[in-house]
TILUMDO-34980 format. One record per residue (C-alpha): x negated, y negated, z negated; residue in three letters. Coordinates in nm, 3 decimals. Each point is the difference from the previous one (the first is absolute). Layout:
BEGIN
{east = X, north = Y, up = Z, residuo = ALA}
...
//
This chain:
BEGIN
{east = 18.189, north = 1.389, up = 2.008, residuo = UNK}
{east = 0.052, north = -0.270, up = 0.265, residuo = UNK}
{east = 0.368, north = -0.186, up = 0.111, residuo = UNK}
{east = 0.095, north = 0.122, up = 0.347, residuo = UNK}
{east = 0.344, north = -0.150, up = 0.042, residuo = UNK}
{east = 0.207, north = -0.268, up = -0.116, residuo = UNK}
{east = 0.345, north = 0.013, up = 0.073, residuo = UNK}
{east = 0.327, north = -0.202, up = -0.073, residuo = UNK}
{east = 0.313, north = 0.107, up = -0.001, residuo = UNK}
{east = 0.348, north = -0.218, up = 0.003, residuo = UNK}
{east = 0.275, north = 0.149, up = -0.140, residuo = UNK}
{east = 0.291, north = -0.223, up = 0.006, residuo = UNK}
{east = -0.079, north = -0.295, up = -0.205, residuo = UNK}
{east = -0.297, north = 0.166, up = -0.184, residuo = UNK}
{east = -0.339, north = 0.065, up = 0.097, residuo = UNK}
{east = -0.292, north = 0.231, up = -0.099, residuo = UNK}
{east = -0.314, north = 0.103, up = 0.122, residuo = UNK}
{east = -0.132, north = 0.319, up = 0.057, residuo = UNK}
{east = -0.412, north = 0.028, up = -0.020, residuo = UNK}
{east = -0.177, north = 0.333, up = 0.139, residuo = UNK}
{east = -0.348, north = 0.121, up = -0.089, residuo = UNK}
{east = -0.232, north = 0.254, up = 0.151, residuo = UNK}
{east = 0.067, north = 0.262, up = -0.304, residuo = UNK}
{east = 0.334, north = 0.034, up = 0.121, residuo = UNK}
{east = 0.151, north = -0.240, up = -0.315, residuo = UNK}
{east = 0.301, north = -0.230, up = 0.087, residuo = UNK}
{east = 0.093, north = -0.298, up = -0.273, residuo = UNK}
{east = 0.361, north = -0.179, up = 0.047, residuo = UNK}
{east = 0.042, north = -0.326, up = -0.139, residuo = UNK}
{east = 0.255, north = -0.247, up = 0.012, residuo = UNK}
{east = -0.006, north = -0.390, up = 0.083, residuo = UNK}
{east = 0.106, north = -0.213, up = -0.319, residuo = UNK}
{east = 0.141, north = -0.265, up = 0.254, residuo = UNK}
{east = 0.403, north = 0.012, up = 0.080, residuo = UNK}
{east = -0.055, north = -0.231, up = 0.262, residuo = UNK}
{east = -0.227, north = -0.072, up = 0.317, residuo = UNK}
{east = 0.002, north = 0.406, up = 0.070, residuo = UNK}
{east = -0.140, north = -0.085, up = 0.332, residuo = UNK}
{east = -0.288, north = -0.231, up = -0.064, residuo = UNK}
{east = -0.104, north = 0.255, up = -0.302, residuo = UNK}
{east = -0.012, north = 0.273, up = 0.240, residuo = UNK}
{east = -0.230, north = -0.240, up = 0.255, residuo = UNK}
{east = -0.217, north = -0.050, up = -0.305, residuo = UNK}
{east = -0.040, north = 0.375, up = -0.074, residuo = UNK}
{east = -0.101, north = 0.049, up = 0.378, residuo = UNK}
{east = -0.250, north = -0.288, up = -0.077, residuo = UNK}
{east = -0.164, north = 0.196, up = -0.317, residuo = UNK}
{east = -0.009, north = 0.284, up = 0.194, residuo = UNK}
{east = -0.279, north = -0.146, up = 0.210, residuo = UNK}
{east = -0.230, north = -0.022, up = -0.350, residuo = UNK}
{east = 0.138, north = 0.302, up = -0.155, residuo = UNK}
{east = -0.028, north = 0.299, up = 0.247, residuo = UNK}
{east = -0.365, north = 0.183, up = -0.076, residuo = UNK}
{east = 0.003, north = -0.133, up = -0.411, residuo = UNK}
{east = 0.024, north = 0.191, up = -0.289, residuo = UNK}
{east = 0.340, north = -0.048, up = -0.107, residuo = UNK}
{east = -0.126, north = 0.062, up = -0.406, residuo = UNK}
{east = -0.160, north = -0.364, up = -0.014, residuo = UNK}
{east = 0.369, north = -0.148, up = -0.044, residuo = UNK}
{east = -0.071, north = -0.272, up = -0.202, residuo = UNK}
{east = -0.308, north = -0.105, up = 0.263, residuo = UNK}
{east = 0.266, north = 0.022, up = 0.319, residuo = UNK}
{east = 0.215, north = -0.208, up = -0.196, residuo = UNK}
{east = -0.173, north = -0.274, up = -0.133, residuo = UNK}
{east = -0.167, north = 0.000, up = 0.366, residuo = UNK}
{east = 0.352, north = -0.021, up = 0.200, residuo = UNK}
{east = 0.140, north = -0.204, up = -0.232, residuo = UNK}
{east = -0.299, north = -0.229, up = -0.024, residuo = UNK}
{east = -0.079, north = 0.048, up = 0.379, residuo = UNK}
{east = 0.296, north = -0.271, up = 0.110, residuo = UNK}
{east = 0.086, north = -0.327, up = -0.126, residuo = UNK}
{east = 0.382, north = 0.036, up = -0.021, residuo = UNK}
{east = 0.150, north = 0.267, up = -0.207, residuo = UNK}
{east = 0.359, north = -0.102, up = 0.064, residuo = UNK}
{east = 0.260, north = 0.338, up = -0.063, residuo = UNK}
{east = -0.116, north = 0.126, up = 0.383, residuo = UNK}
{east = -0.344, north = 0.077, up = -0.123, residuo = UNK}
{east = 0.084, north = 0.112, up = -0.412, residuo = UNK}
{east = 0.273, north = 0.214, up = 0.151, residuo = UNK}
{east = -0.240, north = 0.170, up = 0.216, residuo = UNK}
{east = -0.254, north = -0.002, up = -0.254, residuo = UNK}
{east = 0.234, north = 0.128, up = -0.238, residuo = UNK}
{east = 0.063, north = 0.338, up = 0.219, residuo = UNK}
{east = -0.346, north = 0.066, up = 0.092, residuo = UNK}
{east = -0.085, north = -0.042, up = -0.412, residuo = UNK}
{east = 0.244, north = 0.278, up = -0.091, residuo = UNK}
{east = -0.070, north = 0.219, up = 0.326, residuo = UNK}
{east = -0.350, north = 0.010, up = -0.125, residuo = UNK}
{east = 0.044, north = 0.091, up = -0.350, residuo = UNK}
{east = 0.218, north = 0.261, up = 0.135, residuo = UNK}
{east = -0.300, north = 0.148, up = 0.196, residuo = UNK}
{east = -0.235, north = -0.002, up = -0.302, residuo = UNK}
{east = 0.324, north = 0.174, up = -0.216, residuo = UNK}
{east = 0.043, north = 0.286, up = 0.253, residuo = UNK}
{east = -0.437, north = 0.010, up = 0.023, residuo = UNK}
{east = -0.033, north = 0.052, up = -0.350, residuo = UNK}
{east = 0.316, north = 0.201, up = -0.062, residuo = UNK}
{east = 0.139, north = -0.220, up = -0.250, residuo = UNK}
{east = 0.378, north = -0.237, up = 0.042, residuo = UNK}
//
């Protein structure tokens, strides 16, 4: 199973993300950030780039690597990181048929 799409999505003041694979599974995750909506969603665009064509099941690997990857981790970048964490356990929930 590879990532095909990574998309955010502003809804009033929240955000969330919305990652697509190429077995037809969607995860939804939310940013843990109540402010900076805009510069989260830039930095989901940004981990896009290194996401699209992985396998969305090595979570913790993606996660140490985007969180490792930069040297500032101000709320921008954990907020992002944040939605993309939960958006991929969501995936591996719905691939495995389990909550």
């Amino acid at each position: 199973m590879k990532i095909t799409g990574v998309k955010p999505i502003r809804i009033d003041r929240f955000l969330f993300v919305e990652i697509h694979t190429d077995e037809g599974i969607t995860g939804l995750g939310e940013s843990g950030a109540w402010g900076f909506q805009e510069a989260s969603e830039q930095v989901l665009y940004k981990f896009a780039d290194y996401l699209i064509g992985e396998d969305p099941q090595k979570i913790e690997h993606h996660w140490q690597y985007m969180y490792r990857s930069r040297h500032f981790r101000g709320a921008a970048i954990m907020g992002a990181l944040s939605a993309i964490d939960i958006a991929l356990w969501d995936i591996s929930g719905k691939y495995f048929g389990v909550p």
